[in-house]
ROLO-513648 format. One record per residue (C-alpha): residue number from 1; residue in three letters; chain; x, y, z. Coordinates in nm, 2 decimals, decimal comma. Last residue first. Layout:
<node guke="NUM" lumza="ALA" mikol="A" px="X" py="Y" pz="Z"/>
...
//
This chain:
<node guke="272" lumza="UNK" mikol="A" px="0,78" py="-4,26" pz="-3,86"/>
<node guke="271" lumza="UNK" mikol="A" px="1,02" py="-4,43" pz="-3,95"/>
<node guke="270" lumza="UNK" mikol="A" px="0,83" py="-4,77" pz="-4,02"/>
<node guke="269" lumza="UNK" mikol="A" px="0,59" py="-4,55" pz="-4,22"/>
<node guke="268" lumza="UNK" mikol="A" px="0,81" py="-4,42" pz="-4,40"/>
<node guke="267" lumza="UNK" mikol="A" px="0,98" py="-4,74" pz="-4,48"/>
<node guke="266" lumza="UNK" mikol="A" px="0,62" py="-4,91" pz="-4,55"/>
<node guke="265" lumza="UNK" mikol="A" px="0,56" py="-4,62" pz="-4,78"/>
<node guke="264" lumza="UNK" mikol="A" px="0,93" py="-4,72" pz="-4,99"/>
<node guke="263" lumza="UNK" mikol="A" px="0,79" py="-5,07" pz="-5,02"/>
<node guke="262" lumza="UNK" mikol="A" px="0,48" py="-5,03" pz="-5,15"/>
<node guke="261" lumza="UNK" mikol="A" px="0,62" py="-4,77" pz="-5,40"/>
<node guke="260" lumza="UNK" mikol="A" px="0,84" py="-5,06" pz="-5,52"/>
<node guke="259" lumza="UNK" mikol="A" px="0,62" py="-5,29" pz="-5,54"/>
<node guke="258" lumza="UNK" mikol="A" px="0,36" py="-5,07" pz="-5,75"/>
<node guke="257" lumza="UNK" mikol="A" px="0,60" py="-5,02" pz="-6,00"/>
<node guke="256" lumza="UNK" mikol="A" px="0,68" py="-5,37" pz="-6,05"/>
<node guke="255" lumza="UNK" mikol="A" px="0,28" py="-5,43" pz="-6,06"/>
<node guke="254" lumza="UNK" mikol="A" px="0,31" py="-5,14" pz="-6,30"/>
<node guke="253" lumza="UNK" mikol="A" px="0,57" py="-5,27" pz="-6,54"/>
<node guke="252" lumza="UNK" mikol="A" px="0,38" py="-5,64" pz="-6,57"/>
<node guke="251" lumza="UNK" mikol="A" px="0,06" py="-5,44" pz="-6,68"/>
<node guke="250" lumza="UNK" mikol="A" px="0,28" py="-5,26" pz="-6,91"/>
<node guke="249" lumza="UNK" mikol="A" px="0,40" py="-5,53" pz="-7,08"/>
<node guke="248" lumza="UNK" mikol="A" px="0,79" py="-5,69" pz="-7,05"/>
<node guke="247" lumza="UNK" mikol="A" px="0,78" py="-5,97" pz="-6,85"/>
<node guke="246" lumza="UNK" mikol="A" px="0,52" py="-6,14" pz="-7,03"/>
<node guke="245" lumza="UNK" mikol="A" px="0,40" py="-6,49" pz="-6,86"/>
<node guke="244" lumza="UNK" mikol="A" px="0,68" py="-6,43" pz="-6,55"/>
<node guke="243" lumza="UNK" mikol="A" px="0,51" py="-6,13" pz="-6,44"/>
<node guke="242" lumza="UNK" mikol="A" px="0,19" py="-6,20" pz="-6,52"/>
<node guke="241" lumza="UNK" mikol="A" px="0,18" py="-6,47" pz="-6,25"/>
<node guke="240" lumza="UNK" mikol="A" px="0,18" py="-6,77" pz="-6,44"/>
<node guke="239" lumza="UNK" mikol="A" px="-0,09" py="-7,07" pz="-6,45"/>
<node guke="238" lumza="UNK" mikol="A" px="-0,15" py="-7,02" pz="-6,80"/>
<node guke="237" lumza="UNK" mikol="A" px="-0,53" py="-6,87" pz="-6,75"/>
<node guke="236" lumza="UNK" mikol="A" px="-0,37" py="-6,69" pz="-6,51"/>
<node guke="235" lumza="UNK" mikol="A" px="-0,19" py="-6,46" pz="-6,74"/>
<node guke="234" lumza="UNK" mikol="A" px="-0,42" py="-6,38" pz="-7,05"/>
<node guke="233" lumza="UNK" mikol="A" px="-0,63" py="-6,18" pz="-6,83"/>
<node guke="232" lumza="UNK" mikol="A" px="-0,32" py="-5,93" pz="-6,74"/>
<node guke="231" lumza="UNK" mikol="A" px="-0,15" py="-6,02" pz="-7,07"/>
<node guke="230" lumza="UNK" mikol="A" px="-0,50" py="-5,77" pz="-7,20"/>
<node guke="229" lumza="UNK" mikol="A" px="-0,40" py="-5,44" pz="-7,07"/>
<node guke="228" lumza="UNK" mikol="A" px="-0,63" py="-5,26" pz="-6,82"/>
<node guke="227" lumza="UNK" mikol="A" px="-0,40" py="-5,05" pz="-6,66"/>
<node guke="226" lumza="UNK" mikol="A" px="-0,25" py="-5,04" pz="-6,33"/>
<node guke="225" lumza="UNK" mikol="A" px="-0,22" py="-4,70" pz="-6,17"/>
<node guke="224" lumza="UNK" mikol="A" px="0,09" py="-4,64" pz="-5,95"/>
<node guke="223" lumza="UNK" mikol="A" px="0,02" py="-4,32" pz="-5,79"/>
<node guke="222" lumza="UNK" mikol="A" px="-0,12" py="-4,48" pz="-5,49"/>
<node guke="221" lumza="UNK" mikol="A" px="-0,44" py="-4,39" pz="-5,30"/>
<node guke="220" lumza="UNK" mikol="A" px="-0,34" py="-4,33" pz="-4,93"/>
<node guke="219" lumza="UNK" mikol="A" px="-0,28" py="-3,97" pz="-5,03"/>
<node guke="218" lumza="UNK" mikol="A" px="-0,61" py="-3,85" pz="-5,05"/>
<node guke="217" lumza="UNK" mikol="A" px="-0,85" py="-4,10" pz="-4,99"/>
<node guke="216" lumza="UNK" mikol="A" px="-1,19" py="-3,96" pz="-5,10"/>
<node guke="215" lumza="UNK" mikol="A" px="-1,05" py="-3,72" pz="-5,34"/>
<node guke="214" lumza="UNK" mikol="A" px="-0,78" py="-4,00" pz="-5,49"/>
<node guke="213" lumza="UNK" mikol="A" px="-1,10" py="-4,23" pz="-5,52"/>
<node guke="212" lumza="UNK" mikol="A" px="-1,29" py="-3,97" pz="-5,70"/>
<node guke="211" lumza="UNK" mikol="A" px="-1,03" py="-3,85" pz="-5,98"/>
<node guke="210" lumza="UNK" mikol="A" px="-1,00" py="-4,22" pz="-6,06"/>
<node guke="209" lumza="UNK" mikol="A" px="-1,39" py="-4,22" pz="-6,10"/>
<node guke="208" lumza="UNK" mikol="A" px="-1,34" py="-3,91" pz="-6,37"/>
<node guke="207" lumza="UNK" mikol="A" px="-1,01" py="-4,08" pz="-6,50"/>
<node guke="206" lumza="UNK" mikol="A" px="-1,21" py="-4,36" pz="-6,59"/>
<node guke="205" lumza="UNK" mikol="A" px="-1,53" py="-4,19" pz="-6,72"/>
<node guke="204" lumza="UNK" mikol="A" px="-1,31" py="-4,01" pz="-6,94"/>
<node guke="203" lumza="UNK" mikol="A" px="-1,21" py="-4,31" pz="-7,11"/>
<node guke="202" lumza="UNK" mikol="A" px="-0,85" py="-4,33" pz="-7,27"/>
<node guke="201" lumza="UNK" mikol="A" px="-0,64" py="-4,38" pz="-6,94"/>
<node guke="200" lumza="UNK" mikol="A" px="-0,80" py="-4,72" pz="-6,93"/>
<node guke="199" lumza="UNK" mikol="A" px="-0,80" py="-4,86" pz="-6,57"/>
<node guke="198" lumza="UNK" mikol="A" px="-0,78" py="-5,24" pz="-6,49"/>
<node guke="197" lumza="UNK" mikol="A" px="-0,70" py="-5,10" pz="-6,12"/>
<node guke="196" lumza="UNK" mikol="A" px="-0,67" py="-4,81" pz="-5,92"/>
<node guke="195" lumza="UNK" mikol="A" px="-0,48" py="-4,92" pz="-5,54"/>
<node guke="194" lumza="UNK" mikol="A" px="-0,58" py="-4,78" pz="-5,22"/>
<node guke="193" lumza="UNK" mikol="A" px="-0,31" py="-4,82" pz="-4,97"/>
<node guke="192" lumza="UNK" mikol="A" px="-0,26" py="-4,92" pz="-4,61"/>
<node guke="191" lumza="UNK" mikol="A" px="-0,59" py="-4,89" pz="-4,50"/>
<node guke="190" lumza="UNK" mikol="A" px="-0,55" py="-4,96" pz="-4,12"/>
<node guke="189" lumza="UNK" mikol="A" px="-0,60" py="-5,22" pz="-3,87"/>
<node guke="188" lumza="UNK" mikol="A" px="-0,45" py="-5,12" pz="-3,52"/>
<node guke="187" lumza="UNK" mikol="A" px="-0,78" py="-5,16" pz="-3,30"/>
<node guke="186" lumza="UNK" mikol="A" px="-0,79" py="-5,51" pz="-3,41"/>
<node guke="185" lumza="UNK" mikol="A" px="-1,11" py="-5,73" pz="-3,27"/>
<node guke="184" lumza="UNK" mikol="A" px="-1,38" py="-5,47" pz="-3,16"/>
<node guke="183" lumza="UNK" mikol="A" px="-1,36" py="-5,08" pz="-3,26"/>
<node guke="182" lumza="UNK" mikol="A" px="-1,07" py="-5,17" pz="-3,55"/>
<node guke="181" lumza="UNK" mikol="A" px="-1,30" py="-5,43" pz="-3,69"/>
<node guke="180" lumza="UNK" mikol="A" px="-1,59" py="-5,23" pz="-3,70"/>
<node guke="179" lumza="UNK" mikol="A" px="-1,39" py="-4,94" pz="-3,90"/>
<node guke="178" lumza="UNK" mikol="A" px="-1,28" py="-5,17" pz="-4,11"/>
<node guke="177" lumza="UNK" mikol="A" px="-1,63" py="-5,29" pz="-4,18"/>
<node guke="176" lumza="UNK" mikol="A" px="-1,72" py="-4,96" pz="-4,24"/>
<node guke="175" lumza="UNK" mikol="A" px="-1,47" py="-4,87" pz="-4,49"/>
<node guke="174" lumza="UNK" mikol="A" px="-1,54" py="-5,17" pz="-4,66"/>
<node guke="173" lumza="UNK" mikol="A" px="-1,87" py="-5,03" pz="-4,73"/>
<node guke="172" lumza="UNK" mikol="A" px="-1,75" py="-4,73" pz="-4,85"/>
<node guke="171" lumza="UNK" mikol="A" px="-1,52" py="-4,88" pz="-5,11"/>
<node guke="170" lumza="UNK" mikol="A" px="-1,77" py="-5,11" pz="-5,27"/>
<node guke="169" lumza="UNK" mikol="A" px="-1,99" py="-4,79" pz="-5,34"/>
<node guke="168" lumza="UNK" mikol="A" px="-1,72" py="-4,62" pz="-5,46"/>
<node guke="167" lumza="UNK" mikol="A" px="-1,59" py="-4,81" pz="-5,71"/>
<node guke="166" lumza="UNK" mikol="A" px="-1,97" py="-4,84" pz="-5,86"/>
<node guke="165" lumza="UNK" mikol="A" px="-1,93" py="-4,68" pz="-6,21"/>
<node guke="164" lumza="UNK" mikol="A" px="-1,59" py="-4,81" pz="-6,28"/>
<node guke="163" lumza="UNK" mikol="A" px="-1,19" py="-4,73" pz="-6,20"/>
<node guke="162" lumza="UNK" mikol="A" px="-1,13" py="-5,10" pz="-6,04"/>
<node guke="161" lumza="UNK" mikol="A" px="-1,03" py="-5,00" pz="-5,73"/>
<node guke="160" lumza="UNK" mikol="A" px="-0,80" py="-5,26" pz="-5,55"/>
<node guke="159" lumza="UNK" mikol="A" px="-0,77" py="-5,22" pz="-5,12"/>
<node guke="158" lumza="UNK" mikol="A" px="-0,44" py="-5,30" pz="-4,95"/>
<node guke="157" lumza="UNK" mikol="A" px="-0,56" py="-5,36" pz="-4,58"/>
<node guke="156" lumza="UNK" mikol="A" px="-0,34" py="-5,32" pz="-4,30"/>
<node guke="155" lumza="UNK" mikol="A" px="-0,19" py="-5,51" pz="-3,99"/>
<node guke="154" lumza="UNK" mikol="A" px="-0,38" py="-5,80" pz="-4,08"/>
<node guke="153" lumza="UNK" mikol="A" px="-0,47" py="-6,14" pz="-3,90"/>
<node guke="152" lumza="UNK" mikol="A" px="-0,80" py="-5,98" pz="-3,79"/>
<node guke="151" lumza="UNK" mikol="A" px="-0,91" py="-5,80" pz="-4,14"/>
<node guke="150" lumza="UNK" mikol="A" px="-0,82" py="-6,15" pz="-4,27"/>
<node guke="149" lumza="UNK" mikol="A" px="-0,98" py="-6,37" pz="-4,02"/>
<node guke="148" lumza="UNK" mikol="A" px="-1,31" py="-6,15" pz="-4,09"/>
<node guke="147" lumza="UNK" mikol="A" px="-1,25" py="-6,20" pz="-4,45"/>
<node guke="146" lumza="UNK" mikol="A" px="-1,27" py="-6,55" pz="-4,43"/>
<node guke="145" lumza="UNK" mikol="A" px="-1,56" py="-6,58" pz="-4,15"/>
<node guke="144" lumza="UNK" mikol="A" px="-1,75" py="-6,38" pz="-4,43"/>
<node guke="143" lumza="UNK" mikol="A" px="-1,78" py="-6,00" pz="-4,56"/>
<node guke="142" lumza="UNK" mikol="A" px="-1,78" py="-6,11" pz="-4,94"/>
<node guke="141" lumza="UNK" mikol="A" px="-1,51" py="-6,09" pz="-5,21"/>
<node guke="140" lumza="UNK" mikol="A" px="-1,33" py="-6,37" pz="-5,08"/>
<node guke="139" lumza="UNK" mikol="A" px="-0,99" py="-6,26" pz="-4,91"/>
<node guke="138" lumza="UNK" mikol="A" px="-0,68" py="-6,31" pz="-5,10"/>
<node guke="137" lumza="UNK" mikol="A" px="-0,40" py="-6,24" pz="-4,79"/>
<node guke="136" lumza="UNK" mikol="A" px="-0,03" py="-6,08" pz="-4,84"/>
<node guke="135" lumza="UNK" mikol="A" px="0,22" py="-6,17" pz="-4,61"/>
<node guke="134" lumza="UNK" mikol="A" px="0,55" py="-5,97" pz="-4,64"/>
<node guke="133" lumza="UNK" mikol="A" px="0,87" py="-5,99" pz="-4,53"/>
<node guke="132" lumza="UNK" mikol="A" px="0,84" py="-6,35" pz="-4,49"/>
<node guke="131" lumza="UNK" mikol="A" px="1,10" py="-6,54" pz="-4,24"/>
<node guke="130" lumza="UNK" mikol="A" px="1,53" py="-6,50" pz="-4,21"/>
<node guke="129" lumza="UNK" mikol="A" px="1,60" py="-6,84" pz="-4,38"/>
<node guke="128" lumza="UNK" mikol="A" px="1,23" py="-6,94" pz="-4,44"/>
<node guke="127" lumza="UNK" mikol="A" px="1,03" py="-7,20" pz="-4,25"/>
<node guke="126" lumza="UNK" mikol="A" px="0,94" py="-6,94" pz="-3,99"/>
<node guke="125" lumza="UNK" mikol="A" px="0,90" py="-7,01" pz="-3,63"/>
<node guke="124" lumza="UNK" mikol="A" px="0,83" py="-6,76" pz="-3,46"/>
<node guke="123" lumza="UNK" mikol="A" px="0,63" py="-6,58" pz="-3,72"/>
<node guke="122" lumza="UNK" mikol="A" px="0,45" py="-6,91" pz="-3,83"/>
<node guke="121" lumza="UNK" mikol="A" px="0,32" py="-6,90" pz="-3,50"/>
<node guke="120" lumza="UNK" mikol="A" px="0,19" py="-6,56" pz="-3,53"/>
<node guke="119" lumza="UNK" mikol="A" px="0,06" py="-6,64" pz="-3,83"/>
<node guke="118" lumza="UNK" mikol="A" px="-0,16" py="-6,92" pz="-3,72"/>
<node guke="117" lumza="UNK" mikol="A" px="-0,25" py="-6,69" pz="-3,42"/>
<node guke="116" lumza="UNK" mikol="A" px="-0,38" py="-6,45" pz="-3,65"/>
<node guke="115" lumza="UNK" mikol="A" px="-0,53" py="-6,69" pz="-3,93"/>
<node guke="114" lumza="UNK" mikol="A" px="-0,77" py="-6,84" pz="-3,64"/>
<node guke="113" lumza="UNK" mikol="A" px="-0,87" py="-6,49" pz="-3,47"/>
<node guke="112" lumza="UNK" mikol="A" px="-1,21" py="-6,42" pz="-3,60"/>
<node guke="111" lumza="UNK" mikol="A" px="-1,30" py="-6,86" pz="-3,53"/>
<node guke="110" lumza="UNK" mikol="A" px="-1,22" py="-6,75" pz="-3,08"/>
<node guke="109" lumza="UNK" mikol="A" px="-1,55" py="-6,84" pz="-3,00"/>
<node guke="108" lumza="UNK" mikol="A" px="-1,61" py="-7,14" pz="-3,19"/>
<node guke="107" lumza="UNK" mikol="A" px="-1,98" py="-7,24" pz="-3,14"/>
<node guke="106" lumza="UNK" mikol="A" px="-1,96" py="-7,30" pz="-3,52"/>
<node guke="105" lumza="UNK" mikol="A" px="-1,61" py="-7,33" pz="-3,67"/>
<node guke="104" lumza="UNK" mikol="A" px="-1,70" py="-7,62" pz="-3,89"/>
<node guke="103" lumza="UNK" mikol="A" px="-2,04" py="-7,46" pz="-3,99"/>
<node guke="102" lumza="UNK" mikol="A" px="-1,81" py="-7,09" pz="-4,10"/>
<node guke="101" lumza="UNK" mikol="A" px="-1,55" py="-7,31" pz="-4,25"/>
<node guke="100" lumza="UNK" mikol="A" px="-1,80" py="-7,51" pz="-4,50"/>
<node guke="99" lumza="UNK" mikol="A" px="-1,71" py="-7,27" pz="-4,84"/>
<node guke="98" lumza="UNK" mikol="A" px="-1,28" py="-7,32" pz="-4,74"/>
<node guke="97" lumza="UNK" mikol="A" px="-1,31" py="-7,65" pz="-4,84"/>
<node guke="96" lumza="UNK" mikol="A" px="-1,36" py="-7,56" pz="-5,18"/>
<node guke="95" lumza="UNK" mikol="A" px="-1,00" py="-7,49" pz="-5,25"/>
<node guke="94" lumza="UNK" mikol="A" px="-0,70" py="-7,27" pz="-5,13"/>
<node guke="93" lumza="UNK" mikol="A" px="-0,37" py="-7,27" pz="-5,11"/>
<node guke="92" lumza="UNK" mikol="A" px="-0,10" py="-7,13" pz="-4,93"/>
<node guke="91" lumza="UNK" mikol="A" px="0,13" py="-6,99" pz="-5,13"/>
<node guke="90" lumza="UNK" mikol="A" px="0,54" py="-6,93" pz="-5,17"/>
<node guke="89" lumza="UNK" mikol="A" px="0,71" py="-6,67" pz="-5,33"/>
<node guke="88" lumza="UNK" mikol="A" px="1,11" py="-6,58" pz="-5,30"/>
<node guke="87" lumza="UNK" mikol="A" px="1,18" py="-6,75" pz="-5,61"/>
<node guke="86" lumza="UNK" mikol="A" px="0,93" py="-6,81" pz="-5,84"/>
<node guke="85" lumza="UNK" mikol="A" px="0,84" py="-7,13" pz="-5,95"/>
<node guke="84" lumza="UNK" mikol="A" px="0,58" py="-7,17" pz="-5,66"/>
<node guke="83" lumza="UNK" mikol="A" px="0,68" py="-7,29" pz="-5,31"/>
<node guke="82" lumza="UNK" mikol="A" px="0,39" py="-7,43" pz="-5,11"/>
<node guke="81" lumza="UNK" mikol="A" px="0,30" py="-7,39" pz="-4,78"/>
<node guke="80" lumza="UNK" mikol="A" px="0,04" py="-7,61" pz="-4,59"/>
<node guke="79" lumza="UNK" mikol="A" px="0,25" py="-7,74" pz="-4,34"/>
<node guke="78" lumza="UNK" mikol="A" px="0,35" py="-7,37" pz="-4,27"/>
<node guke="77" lumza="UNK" mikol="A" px="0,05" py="-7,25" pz="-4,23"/>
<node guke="76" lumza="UNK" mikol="A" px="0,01" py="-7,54" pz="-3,95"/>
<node guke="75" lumza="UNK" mikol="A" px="-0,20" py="-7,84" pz="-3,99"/>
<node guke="74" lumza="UNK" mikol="A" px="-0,52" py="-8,00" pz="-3,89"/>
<node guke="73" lumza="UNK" mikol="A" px="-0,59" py="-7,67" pz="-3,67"/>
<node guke="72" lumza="UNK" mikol="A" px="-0,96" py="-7,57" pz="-3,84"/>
<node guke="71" lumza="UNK" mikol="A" px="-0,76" py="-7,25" pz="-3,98"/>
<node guke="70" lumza="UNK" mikol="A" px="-0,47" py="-7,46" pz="-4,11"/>
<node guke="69" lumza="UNK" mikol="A" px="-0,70" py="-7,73" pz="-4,24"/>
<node guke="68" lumza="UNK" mikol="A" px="-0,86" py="-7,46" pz="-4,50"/>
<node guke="67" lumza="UNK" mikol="A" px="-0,54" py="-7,26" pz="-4,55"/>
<node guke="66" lumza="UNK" mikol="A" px="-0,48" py="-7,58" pz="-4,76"/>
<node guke="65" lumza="UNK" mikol="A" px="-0,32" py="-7,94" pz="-4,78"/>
<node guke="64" lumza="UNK" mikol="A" px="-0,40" py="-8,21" pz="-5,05"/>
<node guke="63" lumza="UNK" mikol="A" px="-0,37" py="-7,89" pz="-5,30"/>
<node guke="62" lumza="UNK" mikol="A" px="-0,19" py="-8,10" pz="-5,55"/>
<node guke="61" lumza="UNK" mikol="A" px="-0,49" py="-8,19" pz="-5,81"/>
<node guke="60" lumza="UNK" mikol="A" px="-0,64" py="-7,82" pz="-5,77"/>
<node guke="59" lumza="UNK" mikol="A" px="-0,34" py="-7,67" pz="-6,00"/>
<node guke="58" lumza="UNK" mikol="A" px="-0,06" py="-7,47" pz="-5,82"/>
<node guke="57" lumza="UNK" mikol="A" px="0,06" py="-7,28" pz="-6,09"/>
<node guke="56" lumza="UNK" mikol="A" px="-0,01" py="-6,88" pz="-5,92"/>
<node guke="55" lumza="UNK" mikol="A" px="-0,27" py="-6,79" pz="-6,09"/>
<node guke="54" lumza="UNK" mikol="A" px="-0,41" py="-7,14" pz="-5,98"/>
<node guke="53" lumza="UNK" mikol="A" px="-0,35" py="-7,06" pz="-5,65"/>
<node guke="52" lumza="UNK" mikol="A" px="-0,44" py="-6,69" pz="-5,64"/>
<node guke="51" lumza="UNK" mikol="A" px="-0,74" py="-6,84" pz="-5,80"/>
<node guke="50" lumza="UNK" mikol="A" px="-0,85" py="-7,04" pz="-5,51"/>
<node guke="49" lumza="UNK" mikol="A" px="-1,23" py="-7,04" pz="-5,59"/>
<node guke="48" lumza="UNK" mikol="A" px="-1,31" py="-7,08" pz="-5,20"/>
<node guke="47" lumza="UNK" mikol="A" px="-1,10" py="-6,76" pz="-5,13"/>
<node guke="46" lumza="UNK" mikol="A" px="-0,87" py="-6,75" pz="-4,86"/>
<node guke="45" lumza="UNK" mikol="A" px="-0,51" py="-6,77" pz="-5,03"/>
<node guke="44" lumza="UNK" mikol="A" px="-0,21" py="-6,73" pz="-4,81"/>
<node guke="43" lumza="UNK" mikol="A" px="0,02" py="-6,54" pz="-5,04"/>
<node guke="42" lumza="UNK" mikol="A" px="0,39" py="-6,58" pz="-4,88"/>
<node guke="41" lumza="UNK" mikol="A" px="0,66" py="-6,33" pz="-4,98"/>
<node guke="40" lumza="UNK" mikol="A" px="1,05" py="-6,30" pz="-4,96"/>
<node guke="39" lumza="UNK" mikol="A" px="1,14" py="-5,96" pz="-5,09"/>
<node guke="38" lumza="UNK" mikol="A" px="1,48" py="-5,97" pz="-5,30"/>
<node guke="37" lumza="UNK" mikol="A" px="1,31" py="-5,74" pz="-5,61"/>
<node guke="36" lumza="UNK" mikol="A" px="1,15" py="-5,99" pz="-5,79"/>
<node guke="35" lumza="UNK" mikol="A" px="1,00" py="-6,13" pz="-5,45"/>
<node guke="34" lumza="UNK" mikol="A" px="0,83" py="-5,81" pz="-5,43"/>
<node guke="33" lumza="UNK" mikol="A" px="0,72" py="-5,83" pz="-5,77"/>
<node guke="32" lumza="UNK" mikol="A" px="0,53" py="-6,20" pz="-5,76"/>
<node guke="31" lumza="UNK" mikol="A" px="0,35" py="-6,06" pz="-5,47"/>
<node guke="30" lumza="UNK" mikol="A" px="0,26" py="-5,76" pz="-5,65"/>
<node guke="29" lumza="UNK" mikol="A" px="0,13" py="-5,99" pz="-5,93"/>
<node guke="28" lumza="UNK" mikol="A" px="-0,02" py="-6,29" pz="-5,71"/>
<node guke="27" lumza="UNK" mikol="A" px="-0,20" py="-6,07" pz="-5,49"/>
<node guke="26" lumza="UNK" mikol="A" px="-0,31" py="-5,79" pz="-5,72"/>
<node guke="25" lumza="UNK" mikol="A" px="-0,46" py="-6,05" pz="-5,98"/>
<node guke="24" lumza="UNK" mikol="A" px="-0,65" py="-6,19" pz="-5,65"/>
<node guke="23" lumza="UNK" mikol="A" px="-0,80" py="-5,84" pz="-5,60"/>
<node guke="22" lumza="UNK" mikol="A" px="-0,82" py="-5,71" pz="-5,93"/>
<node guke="21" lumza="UNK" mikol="A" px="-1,19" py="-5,61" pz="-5,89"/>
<node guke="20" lumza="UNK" mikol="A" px="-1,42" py="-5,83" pz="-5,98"/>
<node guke="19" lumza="UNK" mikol="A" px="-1,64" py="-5,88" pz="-5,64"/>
<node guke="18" lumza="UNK" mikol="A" px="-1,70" py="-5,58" pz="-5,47"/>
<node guke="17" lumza="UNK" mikol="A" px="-1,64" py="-5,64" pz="-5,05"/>
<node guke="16" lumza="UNK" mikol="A" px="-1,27" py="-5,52" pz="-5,15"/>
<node guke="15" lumza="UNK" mikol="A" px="-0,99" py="-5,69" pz="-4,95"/>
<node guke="14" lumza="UNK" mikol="A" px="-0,62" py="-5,73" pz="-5,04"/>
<node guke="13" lumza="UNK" mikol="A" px="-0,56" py="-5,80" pz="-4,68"/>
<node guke="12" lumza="UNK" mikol="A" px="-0,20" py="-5,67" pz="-4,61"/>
<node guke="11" lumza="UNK" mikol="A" px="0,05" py="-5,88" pz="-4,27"/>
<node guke="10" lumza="UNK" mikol="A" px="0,43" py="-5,73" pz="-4,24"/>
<node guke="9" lumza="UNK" mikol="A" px="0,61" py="-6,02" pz="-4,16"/>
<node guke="8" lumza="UNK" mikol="A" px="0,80" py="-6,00" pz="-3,77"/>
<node guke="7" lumza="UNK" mikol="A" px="1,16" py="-5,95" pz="-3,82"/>
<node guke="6" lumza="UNK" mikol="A" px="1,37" py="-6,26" pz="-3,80"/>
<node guke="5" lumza="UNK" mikol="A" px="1,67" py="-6,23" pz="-3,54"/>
<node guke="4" lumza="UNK" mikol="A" px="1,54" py="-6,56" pz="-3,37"/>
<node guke="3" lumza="UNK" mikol="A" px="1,28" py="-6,75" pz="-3,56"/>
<node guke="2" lumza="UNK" mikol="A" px="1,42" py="-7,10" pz="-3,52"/>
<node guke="1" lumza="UNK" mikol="A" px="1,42" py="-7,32" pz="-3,80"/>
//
């Protein structure tokens, strides 16, 4: 399919160097809303443990192709893209595979910038009427070759908070790397949004740490706040995003929420 009069996807990292965040339940959930509401979306999962693609429904057995042999070239992002039972959503997955990358890749000068000229490819030649509005990348909760290709591939980084005694901490340091990134391999990367996750309104400590973030980041944090609410853990554990497991909770809601308000800063920023 030929990628005339398609508009280029708009590429997040959901990154956090802290592992247990919300970052692969923010993947698959705001993905899964932004295709709700007419977006066409592809989550290309990089993390070994390939929970966006179980979260998702795509169970280990069927993963014969993943972002794995994309980034060594055995296959493009698009031969390894799957549709999921949502419309509008597609993955590529992720297994194991993914943990040797760094040896394969070894004396590889150009490994950062694998995923970016993969997606750049896909971008010309996108196997969707019209191509991916958005792109939204799992990274690994570790500052690796994965991440790296991430931070490289992206034009922004969409970072998950959980509201806890050490959100800080992870968000500093990923702050730094960033900010390496931008001196070096992508001057244009940029935080896009901070979002506060598995947060209970109930708990002063909570609103004291949310209270934090929006000091330290101002207006990039978003005023959607997801909650912690029990579907959200129930969800991948039934290979459903938590949007089609139950529709209606509040976690569900504010992933819907959170779309939207993604998509109205990305027009301000556009016209800007």
């Amino acid at each position: 399919m030929s990628g005339a009069g398609s508009a280029a996807p708009r590429v997040l990292a959901v990154a956090n160097q802290k592992g247990g965040v919300g970052k692969t339940t923010t993947a698959i959930n705001l993905g899964t809303a932004l295709a709700a509401v007419g977006e066409r979306v592809l989550i290309v999962d990089l993390d070994p443990q390939g929970n966006a693609s179980t979260g998702v429904g795509i169970p280990p057995e069927i993963r014969s192709v993943t972002s794995y042999d994309a980034l060594v070239g055995a296959t493009s992002l698009a031969g390894a893209t799957l549709r999921t039972a949502v419309p509008g959503l597609a993955i590529v997955p992720a297994n194991a595979d993914l943990v040797g990358l760094e040896t394969d890749l070894i004396g590889d000068s150009g490994k950062p910038f694998r995923l970016r000229d993969a997606i750049a490819a896909l971008a010309a030649n996108p196997p969707v009427e019209g191509g991916y509005n958005y792109i939204l990348i799992d990274c690994p909760p570790s500052l690796n070759v994965l991440t790296l290709n991430a931070l490289v591939a992206a034009n922004a980084v969409l970072v998950p908070v959980q509201t806890e005694f050490f959100a800080l901490e992870g968000i500093s340091q990923l702050s730094e790397t960033i900010e390496q990134i931008r001196a070096t391999l992508n001057p244009a990367l940029e935080i896009q949004g901070v979002v506060l996750t598995m947060h209970d309104e109930r708990m002063q400590f909570s609103r004291e740490v949310a209270d934090n973030v929006r000091e330290f980041f101002g207006a990039k944090v978003y005023a959607t706040v997801i909650p912690r609410n029990i579907k959200v853990a129930e969800a991948p554990s039934h290979g459903m995003p938590l949007l089609v497991y139950d529709h209606k909770c509040k976690g569900s809601e504010a992933y819907m929420d959170l779309a939207r308000e993604l998509i109205a800063r990305e027009r301000r920023m556009k016209a800007a």
